[in-house]
C-alpha positions in Angstrom: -7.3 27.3 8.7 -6.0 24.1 10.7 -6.3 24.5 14.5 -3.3 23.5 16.9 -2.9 19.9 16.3 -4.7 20.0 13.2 -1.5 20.7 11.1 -1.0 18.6 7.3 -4.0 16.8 7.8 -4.4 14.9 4.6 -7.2 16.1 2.3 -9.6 13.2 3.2 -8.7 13.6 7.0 -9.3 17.2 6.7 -12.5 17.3 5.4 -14.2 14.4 7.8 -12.7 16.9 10.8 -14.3 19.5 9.3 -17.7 17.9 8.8 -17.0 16.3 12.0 -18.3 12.9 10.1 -16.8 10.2 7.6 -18.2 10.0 4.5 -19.6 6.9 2.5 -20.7 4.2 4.5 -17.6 4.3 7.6 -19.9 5.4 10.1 -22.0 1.6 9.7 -18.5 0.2 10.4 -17.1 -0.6 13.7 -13.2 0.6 14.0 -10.2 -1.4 15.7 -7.5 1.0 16.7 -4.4 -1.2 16.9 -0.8 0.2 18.2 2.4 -0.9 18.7 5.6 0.4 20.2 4.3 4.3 19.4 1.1 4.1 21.5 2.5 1.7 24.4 1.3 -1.3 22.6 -2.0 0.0 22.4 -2.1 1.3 26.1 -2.5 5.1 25.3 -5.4 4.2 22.1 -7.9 3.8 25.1 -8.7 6.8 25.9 -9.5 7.4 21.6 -11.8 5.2 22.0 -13.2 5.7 25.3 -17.2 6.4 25.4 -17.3 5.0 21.4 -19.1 1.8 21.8 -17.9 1.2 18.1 -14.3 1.9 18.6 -12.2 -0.5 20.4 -8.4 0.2 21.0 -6.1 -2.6 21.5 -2.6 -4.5 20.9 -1.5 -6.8 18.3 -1.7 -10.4 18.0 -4.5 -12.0 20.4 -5.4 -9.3 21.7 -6.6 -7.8 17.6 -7.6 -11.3 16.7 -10.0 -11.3 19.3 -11.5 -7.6 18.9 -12.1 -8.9 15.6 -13.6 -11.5 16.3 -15.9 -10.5 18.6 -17.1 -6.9 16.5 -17.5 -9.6 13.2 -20.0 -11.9 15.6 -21.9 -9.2 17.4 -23.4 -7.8 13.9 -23.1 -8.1 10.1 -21.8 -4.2 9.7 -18.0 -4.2 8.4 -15.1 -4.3 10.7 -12.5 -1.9 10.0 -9.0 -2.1 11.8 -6.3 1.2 11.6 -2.8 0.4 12.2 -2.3 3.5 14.5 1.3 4.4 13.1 2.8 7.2 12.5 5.0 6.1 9.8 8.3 4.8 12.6 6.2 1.0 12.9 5.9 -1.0 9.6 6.2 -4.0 11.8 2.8 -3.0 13.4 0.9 -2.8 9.5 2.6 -6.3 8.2 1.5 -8.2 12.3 -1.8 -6.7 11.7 -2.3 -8.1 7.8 -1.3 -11.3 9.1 -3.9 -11.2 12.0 -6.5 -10.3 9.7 -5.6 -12.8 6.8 -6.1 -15.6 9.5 -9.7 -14.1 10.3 -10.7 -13.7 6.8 -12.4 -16.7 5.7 -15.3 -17.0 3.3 -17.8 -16.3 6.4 -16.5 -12.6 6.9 -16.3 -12.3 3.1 -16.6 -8.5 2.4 -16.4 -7.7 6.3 -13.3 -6.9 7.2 -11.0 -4.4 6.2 -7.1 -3.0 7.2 -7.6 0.7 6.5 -4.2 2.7 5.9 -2.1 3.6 8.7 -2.8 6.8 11.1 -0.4 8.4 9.3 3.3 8.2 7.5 6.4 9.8 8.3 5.0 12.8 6.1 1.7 13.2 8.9 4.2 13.4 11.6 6.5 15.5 10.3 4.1 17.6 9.4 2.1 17.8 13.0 5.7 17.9 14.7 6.2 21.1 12.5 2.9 22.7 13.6 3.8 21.5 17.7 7.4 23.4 17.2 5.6 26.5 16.4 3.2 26.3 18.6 5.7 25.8 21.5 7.8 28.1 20.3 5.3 30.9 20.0 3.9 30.3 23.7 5.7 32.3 26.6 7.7 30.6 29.2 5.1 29.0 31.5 1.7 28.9 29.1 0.7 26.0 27.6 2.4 25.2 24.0 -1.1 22.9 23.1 -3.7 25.7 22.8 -6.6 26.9 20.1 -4.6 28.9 17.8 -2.5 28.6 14.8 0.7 27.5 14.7 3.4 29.8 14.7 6.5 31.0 12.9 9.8 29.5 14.4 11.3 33.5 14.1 8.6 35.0 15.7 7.2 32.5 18.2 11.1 32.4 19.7 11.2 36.3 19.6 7.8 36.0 21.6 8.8 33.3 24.1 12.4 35.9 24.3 14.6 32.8 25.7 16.7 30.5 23.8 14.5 28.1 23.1 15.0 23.9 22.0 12.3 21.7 20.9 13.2 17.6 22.6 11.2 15.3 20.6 10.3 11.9 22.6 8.7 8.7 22.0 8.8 5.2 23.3 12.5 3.3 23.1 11.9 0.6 20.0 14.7 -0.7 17.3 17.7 0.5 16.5 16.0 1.3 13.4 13.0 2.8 14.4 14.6 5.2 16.8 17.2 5.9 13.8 14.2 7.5 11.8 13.0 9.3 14.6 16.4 11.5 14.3 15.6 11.8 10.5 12.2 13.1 11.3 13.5 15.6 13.7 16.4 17.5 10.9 13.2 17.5 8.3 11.1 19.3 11.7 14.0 21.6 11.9 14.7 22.6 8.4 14.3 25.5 6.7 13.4 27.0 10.0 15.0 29.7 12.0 15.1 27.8 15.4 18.6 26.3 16.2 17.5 23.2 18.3 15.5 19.8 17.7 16.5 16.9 19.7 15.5 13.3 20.3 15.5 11.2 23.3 13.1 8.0 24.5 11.4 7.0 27.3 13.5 4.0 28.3 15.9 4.3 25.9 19.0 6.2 25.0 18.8 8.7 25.4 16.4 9.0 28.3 14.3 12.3 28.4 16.3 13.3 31.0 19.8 13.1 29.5 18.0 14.7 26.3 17.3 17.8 28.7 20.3 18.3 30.0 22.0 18.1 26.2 19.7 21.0 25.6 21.0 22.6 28.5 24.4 21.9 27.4 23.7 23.3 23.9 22.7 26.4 25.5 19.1 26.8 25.5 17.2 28.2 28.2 13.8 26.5 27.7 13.3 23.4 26.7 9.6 22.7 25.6 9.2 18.5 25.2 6.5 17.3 22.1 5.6 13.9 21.4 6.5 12.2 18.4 3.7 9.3 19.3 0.4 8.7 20.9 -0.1 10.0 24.3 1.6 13.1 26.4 5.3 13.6 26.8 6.8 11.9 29.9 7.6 14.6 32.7 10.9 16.0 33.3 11.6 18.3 35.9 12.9 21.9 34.7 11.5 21.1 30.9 7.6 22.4 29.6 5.1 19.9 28.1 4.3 21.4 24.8 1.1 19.4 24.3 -0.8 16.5 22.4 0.8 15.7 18.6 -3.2 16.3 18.1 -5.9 17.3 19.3 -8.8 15.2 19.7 -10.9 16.7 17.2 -8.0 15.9 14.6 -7.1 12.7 15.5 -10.9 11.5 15.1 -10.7 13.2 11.6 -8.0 11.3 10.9 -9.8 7.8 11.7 -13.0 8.3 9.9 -11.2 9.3 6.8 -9.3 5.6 7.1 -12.7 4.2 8.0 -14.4 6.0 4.9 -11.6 4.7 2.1 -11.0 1.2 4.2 -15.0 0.8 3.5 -14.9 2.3 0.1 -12.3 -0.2 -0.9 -14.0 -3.2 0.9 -17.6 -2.2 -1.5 -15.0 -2.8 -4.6 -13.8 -6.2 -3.5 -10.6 -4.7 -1.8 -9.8 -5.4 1.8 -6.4 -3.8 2.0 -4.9 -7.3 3.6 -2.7 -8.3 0.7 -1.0 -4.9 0.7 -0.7 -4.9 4.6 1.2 -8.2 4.2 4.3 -6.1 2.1 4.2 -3.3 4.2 7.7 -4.4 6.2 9.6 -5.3 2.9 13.0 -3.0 2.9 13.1 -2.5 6.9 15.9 -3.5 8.7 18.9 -5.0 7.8 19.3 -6.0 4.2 19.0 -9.2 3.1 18.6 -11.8 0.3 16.1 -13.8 -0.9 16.0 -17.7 -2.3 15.2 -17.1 -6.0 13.9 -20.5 -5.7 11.5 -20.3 -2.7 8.5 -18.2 -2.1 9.1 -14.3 -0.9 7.5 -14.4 2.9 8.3 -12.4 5.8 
């Protein structure tokens, strides 16, 4: 039974928590966590990969290419690099690919890998789903981020006994990015009993603090916030912080199960680079291609 965090872990990612390993050869590989606008630009990864001499957590563009670099010249073990998204940054997987495809010469042949992101919008409905009920099912005052299971939304807001609304936050990107964020939170709320779900950014629009007081203004009494990204949820006076989107112990599940496939790919002659390069293609705006001219982005 998945622990609070722990909630629609993929298969793979389940079973590496559970054995509290990867399988295959990922544990000869070093990892590369890289994030964009949901971890800060890479600024709340650190502390993943703090105390992991293996791990390193970092931003895109120089900042990855040298990571890379560095991990491919200290030792001959595989390099394996985990677009830490959550299914709101395809931007992040396609920058990444194209970091990698300049690193990949005939010298690191077989060496380095791009894994599959942290997770898609699936993962995070999924957690969010598990963090509502969790929240909902902790009184007024405890902490929504404990040990146990997560929660029914009927029960857990009959428990808490106060109108109760859930304010989903992440950091401001795109117009489009933030768009999806308000798609993730109706799939949260559906088919459960709880009447509110909201969205706000920090520095963005709305600010935590305006999404608050619209929870006020809807009429709920509590107002619980749950990140829908890396790191904690910014503090607003009056609301609760309802806790990680994972715990620990999942969110290292999570990245040895990327390790394991990214290396059991790279041992069949596939290092995920060519697919990482498409991963943008239908985001943002629509627009047309030269029939006559190469597809890039």
């Amino acid at each position: 039974m998945p622990t609070a965090g722990d909630t629609a872990l993929d298969p793979a990612a389940a079973r590496a928590t559970a054995t509290g390993a990867a399988t295959g050869s990922a544990g000869e590989a070093a990892l590369v966590l890289v994030g964009g606008h949901e971890s800060g630009g890479g600024e709340r990864l650190r502390a993943l990969a703090g105390g992991r001499s293996e791990w390193r957590a970092v931003g895109p563009g120089r900042a990855l290419a040298g990571a890379v670099a560095a991990l491919l010249a200290q030792s001959d073990r595989p390099v394996c690099v985990v677009p830490m998204s959550l299914g709101r940054d395809p931007r992040l997987i396609a920058d990444t690919a194209r970091t990698l495809r300049w690193l990949s010469g005939p010298a690191n042949s077989g060496r380095l890998a791009l894994a599959e992101p942290f997770g898609g919008t699936e993962h995070l409905i999924g957690w969010l789903r598990g963090g509502t009920g969790r929240a909902l099912a902790a009184p007024e005052g405890a902490p929504a981020g404990g040990t146990g299971t997560a929660g029914d939304g009927a029960a857990g807001e009959q428990a808490a006994g106060e109108p109760t609304a859930i304010l989903l936050t992440a950091p401001a990107a795109g117009p489009f990015e933030d768009a999806e964020l308000f798609r993730i939170a109706r799939l949260v709320r559906q088919y459960r009993t709880h009447r509110w779900v909201e969205v706000a950014f920090e520095n963005g629009d709305p600010s935590p603090a305006e999404g608050v007081e619209r929870c006020r203004l809807l009429g709920a009494r509590r107002v619980v916030l749950l990140p829908a990204a890396f790191g904690a949820a910014p503090v607003v006076p009056g609301a609760e912080d309802g806790g990680p989107l994972l715990s620990s112990r999942a969110v290292a599940g999570v990245l040895r199960a990327r390790a394991a496939g990214a290396v059991g790919r790279l041992l069949q002659g596939v290092d995920g680079i060519a697919a990482g390069l498409d991963a943008e293609h239908g985001h943002g705006f629509p627009h047309s291609h030269n029939s006559l001219a190469p597809h890039r982005h």
